[in-house]
C-alpha positions in Angstrom: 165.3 -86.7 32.8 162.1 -88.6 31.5 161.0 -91.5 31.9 162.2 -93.9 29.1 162.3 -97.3 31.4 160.1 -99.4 33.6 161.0 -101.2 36.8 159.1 -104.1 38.8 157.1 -102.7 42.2 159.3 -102.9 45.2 156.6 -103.4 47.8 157.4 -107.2 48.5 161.1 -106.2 48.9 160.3 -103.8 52.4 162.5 -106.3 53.8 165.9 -106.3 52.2 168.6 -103.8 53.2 169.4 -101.2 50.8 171.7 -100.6 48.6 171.5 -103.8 47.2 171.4 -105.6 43.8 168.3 -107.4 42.2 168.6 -109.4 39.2 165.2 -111.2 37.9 165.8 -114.8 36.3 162.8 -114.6 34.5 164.2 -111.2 31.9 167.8 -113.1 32.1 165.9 -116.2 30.9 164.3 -113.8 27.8 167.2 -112.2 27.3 169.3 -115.7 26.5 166.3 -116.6 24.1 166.7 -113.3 22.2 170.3 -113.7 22.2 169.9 -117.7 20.6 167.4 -116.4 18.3 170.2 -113.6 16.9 172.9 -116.1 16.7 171.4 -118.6 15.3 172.4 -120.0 11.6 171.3 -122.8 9.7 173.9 -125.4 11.0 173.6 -124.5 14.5 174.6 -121.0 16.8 177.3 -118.9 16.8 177.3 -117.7 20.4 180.2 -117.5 22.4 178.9 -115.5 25.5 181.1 -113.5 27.7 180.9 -114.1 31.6 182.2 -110.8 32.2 179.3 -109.2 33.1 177.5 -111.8 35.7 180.5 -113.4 37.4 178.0 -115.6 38.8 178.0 -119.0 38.6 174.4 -119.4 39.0 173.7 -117.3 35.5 176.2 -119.2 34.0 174.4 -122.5 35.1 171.5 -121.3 33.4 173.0 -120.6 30.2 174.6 -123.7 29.7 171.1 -125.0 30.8 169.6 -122.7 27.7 172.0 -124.4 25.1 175.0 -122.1 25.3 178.1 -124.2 25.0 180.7 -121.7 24.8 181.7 -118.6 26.7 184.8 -116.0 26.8 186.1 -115.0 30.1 188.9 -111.6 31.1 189.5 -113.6 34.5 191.3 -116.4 35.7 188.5 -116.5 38.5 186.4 -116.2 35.6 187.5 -119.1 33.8 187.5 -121.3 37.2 183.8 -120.4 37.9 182.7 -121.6 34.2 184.9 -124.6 35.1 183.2 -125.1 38.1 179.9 -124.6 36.1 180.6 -127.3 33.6 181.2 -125.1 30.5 181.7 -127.0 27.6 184.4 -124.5 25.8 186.2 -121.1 27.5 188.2 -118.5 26.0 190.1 -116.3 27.9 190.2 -113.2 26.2 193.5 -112.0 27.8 196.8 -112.1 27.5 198.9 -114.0 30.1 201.8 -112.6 31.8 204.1 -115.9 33.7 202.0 -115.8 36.9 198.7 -116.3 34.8 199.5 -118.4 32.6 200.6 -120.9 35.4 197.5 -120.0 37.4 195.4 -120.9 33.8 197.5 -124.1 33.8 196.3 -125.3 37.5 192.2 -124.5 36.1 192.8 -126.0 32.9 194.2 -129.4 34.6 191.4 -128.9 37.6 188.2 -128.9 35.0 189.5 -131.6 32.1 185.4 -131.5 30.9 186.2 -127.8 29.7 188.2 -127.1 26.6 190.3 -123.4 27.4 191.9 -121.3 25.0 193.7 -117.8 25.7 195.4 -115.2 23.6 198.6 -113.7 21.8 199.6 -110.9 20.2 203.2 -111.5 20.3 206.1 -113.8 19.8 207.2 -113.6 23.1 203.9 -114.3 25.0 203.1 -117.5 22.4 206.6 -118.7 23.3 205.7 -118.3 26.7 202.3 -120.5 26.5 204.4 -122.9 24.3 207.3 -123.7 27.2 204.5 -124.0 29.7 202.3 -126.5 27.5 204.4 -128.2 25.5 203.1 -131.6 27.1 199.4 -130.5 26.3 199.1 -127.9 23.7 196.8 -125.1 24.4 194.8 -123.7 21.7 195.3 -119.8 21.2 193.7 -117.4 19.1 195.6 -114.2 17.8 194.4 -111.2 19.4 193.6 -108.6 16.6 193.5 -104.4 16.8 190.5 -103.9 14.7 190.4 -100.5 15.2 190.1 -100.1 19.6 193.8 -99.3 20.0 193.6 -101.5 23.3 195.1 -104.9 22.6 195.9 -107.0 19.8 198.2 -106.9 17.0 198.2 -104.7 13.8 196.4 -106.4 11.1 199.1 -105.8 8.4 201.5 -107.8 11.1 199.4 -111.0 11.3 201.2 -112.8 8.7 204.4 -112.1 10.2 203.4 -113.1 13.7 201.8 -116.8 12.0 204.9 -117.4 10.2 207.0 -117.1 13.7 204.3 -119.2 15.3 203.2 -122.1 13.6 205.5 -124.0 14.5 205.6 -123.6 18.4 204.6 -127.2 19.9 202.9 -126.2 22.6 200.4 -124.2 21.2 197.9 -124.6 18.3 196.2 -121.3 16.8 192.6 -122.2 16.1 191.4 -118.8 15.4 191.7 -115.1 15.5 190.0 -112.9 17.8 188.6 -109.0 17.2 186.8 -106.6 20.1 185.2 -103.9 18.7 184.1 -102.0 21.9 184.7 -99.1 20.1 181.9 -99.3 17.7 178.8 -97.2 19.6 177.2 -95.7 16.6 173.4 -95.3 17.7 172.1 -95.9 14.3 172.2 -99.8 13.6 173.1 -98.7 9.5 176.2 -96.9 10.9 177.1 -99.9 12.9 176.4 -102.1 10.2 178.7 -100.6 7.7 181.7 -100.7 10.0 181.5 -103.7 11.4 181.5 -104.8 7.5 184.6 -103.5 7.0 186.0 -104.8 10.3 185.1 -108.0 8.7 186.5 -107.5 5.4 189.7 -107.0 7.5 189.6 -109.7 9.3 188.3 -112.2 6.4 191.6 -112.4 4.2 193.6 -113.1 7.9 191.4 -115.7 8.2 191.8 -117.6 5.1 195.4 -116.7 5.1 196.1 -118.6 8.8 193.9 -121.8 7.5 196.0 -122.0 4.8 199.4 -122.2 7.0 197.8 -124.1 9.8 195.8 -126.6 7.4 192.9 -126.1 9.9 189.5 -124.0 10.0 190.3 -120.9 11.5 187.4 -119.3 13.4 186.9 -115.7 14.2 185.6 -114.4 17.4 183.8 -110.9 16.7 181.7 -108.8 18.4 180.7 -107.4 21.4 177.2 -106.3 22.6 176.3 -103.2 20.0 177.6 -105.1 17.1 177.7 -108.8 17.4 174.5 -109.3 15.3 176.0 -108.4 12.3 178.5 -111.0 12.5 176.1 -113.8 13.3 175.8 -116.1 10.1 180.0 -115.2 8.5 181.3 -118.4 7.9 183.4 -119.7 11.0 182.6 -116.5 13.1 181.5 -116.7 16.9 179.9 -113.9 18.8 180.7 -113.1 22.0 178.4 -110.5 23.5 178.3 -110.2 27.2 175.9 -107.4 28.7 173.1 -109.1 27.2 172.7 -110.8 30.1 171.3 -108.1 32.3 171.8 -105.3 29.6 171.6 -101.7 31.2 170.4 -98.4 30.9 173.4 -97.1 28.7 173.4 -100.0 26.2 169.6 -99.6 26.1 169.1 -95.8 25.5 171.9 -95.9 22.9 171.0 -99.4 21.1 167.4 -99.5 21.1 167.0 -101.3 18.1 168.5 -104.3 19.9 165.6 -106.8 21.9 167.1 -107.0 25.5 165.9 -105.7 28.7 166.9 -104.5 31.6 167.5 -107.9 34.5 169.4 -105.9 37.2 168.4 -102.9 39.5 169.4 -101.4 42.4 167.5 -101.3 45.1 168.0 -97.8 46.7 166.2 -95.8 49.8 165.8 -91.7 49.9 168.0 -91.3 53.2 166.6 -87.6 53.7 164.9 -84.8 52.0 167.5 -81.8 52.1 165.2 -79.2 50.5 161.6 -78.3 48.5 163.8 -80.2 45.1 166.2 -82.3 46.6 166.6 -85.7 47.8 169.5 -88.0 48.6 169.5 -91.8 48.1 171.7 -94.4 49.5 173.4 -94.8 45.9 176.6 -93.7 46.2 179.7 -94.2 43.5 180.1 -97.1 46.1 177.2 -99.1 44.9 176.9 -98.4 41.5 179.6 -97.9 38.1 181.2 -94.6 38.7 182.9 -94.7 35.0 180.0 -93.3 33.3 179.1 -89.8 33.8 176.3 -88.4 35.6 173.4 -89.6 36.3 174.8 -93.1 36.2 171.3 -94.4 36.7 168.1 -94.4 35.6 165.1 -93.9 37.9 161.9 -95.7 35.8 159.5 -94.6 39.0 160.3 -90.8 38.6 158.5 -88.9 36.2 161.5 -85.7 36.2 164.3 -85.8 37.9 168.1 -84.5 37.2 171.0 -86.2 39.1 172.7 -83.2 40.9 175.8 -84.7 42.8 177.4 -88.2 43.8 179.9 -88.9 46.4 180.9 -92.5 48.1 177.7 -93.7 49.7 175.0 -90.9 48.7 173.2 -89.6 45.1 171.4 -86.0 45.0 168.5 -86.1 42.8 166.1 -83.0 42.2 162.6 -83.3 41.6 159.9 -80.7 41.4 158.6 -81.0 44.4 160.1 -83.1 47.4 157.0 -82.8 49.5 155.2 -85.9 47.5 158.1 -88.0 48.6 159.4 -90.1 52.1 162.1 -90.9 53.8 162.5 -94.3 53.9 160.8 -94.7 51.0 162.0 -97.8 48.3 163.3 -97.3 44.4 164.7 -99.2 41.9 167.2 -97.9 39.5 168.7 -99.3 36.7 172.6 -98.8 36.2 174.1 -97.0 33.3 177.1 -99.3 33.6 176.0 -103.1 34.7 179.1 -104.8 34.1 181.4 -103.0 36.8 178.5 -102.8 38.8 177.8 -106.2 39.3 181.5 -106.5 40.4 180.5 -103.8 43.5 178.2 -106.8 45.3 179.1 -109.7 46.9 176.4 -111.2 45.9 173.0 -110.3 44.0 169.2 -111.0 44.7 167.4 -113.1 42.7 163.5 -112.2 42.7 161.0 -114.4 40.9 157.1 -113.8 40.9 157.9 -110.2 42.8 159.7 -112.3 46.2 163.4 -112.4 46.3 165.4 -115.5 47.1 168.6 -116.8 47.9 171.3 -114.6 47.5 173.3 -115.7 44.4 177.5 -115.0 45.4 179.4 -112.6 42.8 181.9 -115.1 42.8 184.2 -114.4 40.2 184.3 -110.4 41.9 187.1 -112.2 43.4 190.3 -111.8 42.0 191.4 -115.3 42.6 188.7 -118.2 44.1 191.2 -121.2 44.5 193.6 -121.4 42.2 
């Protein structure tokens, strides 16, 4: 592999155990700007941001501190950290079963500041939400299949599933929500041209559902490949996530997109096993294992293949192993961020090349109080 990425010098972090995760406030703080600057339209911005990637309530702090007022979530723990973090507006992009909707019920009374939403896709689950909040109705979106085949409802069903809604008391359907994770299409016209029709989809729903609700209906779109080409639709919000830290996967395939990488892992060669071969501490343990090989990038090596993987060590060969050290300090830069962030406890903030306080993973957790 060549070298296609840069990475910060690791001399001022000699100190700090290995593996371990670095994130630099400074590319986070660029990365927000770029992200305000895509979404921005002439009566305001149409970010919603998703969480899912940082987990961290610190990051979230400082996007709320940046302007962003509202965010999308997949976790209860998720939704109690922006809570705790004074988030203006959270929507839960996930469906909840009994247990979760009553666990949403206890964040949603705990942080009265924050306005929370979830999902449906069926009667059932909107009857469900409807029973539990019928003293305080939640707002819901309708979950949409725009094409993933993970969640949502069929488009041609929507107007069935309003009609058996609308007139559920403890809910109140403000908008309709679309993921198109499966869009990956390298070249941005590609992209372009199905998210269009993804949005000429979604477009008659949405006219349709402010019609029966006598409300404006607003469509959430978008995730990190694609959301740009949303920005600016009348009543659409964006809700990109990885932007945040971005990684090496989203930024060899999308490179006409202006983030940069704000995470690395900070990784040691534990021994030199022959004239090609090293092995780091960067095991499947400590970084996204979903992606195949390599599953990182190296920016300080020049060539280099990724060989093998198992729990707690990485084989990489290089032409010649003699020029290298045991013991000697790397940073590489995940394929995958997002599941890789929920590997650490906590991550390393460094500013001006020193790290600082750890920053906790909080939301890793699958419950944090309630």
């Amino acid at each position: 592999m060549t070298r296609l990425f840069t990475a910060p010098p690791t001399a001022p972090l000699d100190q700090l155990d290995s593996p371990a995760l670095l994130v630099y406030p400074d590319t986070i703080d660029a990365n927000i700007d770029a992200v305000l600057a895509l979404t921005a339209t002439p009566t305001g911005n149409c970010l919603r941001a998703h969480i899912k990637t940082v987990k961290c309530q610190e990051i979230a702090a400082l996007a709320i501190q940046k302007g962003i007022r509202k965010f999308k979530c997949s976790t209860i723990a998720e939704a109690e950290l922006l809570g705790r973090a004074g988030a203006p507006d959270v929507l839960l992009n996930m469906q909840l079963s009994a247990v979760k909707a009553q666990r949403f019920a206890q964040v949603r009374r705990a942080f009265g500041q924050t306005t929370f939403a979830s999902l449906i896709d069926n009667v059932p689950s909107a009857q469900l939400l409807s029973d539990l909040f019928a003293d305080a109705p939640l707002n819901v979106y309708i979950d949409v299949n725009v094409g993933m085949d993970r969640t949502g409802i069929a488009p041609a069903n929507v107007p069935t599933l309003i009609e058996a809604v609308k007139d559920m008391p403890g809910i109140r359907v403000v908008g309709l929500h679309g993921y198109d994770g499966h869009l990956r299409d390298t070249d941005p016209a590609a992209r372009q041209a199905k998210t269009d029709a993804i949005y000429a989809q979604m477009q008659p729903l949405q006219e349709l559902a402010a019609e029966q609700f006598g409300r404006t209906i607003t469509l959430v779109m978008g995730g990190s490949p694609s959301f740009r080409f949303y920005a600016g639709k009348p009543d659409v919000e964006c809700s990109p996530g990885t932007f945040f830290l971005w990684d090496a996967g989203y930024g060899s395939s999308f490179p006409d997109l202006p983030f940069q990488s704000a995470a690395f892992i900070l990784t040691r060669i534990l021994s030199i096993v022959d004239e090609q071969t090293l092995c780091f501490d960067l095991g499947s343990k400590a970084v996204a294992a979903d992606p195949p090989l390599p599953r990182v990038v190296f920016p300080q090596l020049d060539e280099y293949e990724v060989v093998r993987q198992s729990e707690e060590h990485l084989n990489v060969r290089v032409p010649d192993s003699a020029v290298y050290q045991v013991g000697q300090a790397f940073l590489a830069i995940p394929m995958h961020v997002c599941p890789t962030v929920n590997l650490y406890e906590r991550v390393i903030p460094v500013v001006d090349g020193r790290p600082g306080e750890p920053w906790r993973i909080v939301a890793r957790d699958r419950m944090i109080t309630m």
